[in-house]
C-alpha positions as CSV (number, residue, x, y, z in Angstrom):
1,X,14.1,-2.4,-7.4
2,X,14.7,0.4,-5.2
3,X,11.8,2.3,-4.2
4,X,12.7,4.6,-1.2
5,X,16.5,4.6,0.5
6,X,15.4,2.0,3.1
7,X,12.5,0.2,1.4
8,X,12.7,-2.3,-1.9
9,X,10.1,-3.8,-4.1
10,X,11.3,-7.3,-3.3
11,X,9.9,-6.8,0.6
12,X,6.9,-6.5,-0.7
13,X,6.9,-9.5,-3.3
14,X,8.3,-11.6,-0.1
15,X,5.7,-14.0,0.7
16,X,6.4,-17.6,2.5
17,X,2.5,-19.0,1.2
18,X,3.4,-18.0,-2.5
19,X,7.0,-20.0,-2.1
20,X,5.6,-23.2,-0.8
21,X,2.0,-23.2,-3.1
22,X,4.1,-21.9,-6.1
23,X,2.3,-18.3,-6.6
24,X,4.2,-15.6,-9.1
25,X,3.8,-12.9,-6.5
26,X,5.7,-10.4,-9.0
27,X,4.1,-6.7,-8.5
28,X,2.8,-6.2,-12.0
29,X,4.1,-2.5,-13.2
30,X,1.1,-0.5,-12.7
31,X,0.5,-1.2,-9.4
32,X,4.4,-0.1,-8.1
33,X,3.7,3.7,-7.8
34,X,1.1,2.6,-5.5
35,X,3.7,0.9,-3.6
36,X,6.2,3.5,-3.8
37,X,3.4,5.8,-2.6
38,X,3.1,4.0,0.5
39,X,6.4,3.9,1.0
40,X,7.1,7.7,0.6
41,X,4.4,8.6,2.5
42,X,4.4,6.3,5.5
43,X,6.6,3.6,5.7
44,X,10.0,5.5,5.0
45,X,8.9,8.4,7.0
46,X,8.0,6.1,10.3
47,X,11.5,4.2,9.4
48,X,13.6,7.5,9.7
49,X,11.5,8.4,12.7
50,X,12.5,5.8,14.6
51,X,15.5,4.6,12.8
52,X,14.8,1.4,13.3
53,X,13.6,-1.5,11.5
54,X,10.4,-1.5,10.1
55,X,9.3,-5.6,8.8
56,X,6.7,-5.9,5.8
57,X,5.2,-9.5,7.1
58,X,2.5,-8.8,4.4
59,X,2.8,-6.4,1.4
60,X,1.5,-7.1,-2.2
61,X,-0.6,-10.4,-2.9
62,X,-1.7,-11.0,-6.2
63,X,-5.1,-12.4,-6.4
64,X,-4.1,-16.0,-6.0
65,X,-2.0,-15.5,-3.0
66,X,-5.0,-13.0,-1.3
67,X,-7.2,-16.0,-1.4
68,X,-4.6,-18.5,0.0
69,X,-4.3,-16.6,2.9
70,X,-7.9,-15.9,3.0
71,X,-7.7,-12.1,2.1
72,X,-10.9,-10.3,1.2
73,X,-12.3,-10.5,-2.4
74,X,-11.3,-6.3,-2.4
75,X,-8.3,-6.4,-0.2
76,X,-6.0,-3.0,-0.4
77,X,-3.0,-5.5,-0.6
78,X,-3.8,-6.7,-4.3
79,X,-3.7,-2.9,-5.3
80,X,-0.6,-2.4,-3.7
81,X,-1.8,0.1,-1.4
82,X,-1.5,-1.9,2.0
83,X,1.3,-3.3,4.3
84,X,1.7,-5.3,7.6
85,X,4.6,-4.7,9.7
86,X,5.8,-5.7,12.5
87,X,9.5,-4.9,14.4
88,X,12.3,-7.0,14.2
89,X,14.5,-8.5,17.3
90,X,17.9,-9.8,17.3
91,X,17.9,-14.0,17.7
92,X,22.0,-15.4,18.7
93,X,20.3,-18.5,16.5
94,X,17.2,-19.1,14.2
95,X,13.9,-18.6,15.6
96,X,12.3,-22.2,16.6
97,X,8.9,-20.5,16.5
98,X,7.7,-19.9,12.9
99,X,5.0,-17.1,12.3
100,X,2.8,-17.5,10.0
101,X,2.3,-15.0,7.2
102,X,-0.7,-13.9,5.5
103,X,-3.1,-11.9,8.0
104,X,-0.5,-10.5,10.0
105,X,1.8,-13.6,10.7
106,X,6.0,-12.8,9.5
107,X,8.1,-15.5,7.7
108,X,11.4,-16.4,9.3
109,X,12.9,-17.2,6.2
110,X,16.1,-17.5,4.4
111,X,16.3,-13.6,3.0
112,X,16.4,-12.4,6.7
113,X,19.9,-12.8,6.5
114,X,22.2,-14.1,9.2
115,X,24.5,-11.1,10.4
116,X,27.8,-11.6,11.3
117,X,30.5,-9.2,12.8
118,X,33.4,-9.8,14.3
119,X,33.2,-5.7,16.2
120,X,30.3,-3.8,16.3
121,X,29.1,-2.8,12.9
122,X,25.9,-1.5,11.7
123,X,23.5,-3.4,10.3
124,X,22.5,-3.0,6.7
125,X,20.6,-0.4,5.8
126,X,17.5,-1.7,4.4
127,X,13.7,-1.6,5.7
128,X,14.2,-4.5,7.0
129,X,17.0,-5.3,8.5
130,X,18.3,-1.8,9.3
131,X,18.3,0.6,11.9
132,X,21.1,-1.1,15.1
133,X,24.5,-3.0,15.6
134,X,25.3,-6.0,16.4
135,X,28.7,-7.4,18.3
136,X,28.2,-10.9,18.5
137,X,30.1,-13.7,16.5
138,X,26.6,-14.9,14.4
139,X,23.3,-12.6,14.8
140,X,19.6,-12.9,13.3
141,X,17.8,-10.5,12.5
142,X,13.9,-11.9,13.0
143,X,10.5,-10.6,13.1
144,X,8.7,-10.0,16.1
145,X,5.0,-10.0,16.5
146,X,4.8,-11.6,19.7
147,X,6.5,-9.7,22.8
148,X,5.5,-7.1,25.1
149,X,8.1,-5.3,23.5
150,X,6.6,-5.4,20.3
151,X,3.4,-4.4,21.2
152,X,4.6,-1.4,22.5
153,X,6.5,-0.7,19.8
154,X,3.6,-0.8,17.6
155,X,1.4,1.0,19.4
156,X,4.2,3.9,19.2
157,X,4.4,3.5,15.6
158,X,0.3,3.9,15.1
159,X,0.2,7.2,17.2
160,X,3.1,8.4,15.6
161,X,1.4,7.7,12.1
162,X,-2.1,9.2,13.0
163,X,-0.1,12.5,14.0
164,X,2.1,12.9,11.0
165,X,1.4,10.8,8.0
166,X,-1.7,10.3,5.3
167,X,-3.4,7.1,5.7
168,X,-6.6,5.2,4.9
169,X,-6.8,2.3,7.3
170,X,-4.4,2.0,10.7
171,X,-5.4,-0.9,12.0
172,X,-3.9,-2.7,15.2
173,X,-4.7,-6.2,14.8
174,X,-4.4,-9.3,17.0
175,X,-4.7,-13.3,16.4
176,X,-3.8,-15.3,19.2
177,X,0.1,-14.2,20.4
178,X,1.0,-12.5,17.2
179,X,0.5,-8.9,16.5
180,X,1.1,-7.0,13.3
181,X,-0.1,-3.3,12.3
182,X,-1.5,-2.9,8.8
183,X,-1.7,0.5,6.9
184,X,-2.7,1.1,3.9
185,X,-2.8,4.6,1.6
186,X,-5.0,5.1,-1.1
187,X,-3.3,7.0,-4.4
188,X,-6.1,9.1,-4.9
189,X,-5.8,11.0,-2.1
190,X,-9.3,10.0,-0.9
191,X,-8.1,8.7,2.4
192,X,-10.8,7.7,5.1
193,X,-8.2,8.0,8.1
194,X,-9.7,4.5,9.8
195,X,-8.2,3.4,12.9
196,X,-9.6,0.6,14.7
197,X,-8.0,-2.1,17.1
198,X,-9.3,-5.6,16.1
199,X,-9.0,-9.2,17.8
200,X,-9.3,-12.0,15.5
201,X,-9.9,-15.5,16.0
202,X,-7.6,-18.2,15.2
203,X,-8.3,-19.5,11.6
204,X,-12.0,-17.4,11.6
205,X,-13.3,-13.9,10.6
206,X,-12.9,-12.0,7.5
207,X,-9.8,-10.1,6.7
208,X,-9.8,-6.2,6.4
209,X,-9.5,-4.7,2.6
């Protein structure tokens, strides 16, 4: 399902945990405005911004999957009203370094497609994937939470949120080498505007909601 021209419901049903434990990570109807929402408000508006690609590592997580990944009891992601994202970076071959998903980690897996062109072309224009061109004979398209370059990049992406888009929580978040920024918007309009920058331990600390 199309829910904005760069964005799909299927980014944020995406989940490497809920693959490999199982988990029916379908968005149940109810909660896809809320998605949408996001998406209208923030996500597509940062993405034309920038024109670039804009990675959910983290969107909707139905209860089982919140608590596989150690999510809080009231996380904003099983409402549908949170993402984490992250940049992506070209890879000439498959990324040897998994990330893990869940609290800010990105899956390197099988529906970040390989993109090949024999001339410059543009990428496809999807949230995730879009936004460059690419010349060379086989080209990945992989997340990024991990370089300098990336870090940068998100920082750019919060201050250009804070100044122009609705939002409850903007939070800048850290484990170890991998990065990830997670917004979330609130239907109701009742927004708290919450920006923090947190470091979190490896494997310890409770997630935000």
């Amino acid at each position: 399902m199309k829910l904005t021209e760069h964005f799909t419901l299927a980014e944020f049903e995406r989940s490497a945990t809920a693959a490999r434990l199982h988990i029916d990570n379908r968005v149940p109807a109810e909660l896809v405005p809320n998605i949408r929402n996001l998406c209208e408000q923030v996500l597509e508006p940062l993405r034309e911004h920038f024109q670039e690609a804009v990675y959910v590592t983290s969107g909707y997580r139905c209860p089982q999957l919140n608590s596989a990944v150690g999510g809080v009891a009231n996380s904003q992601h099983m409402r549908g009203e949170a993402a984490d994202i992250c940049p992506l970076r070209a890879c000439p071959s498959p990324d040897p370094s998994p990330v893990r998903e869940g609290r800010g980690g990105c899956s390197t897996e099988a529906d970040i497609c390989p993109l090949r062109a024999a001339s410059p072309s543009p990428l496809p224009n999807r949230g995730g994937v879009g936004g460059g061109a690419c010349s060379t004979a086989a080209v990945r398209m992989v997340p990024d939470s991990t370089s300098p370059e990336a870090r940068k990049k998100m920082r750019e992406w919060a201050e250009w949120i804070m100044d122009n888009c609705p939002f409850d929580q903007l939070l800048r978040e850290r484990r170890g080498q991998s990065c990830w920024l997670h917004v979330s918007l609130r239907p109701s309009g009742e927004n708290r505007q919450m920006v923090r920058k947190i470091e979190r331990k490896e494997n310890k600390g409770k997630e935000k909601n």
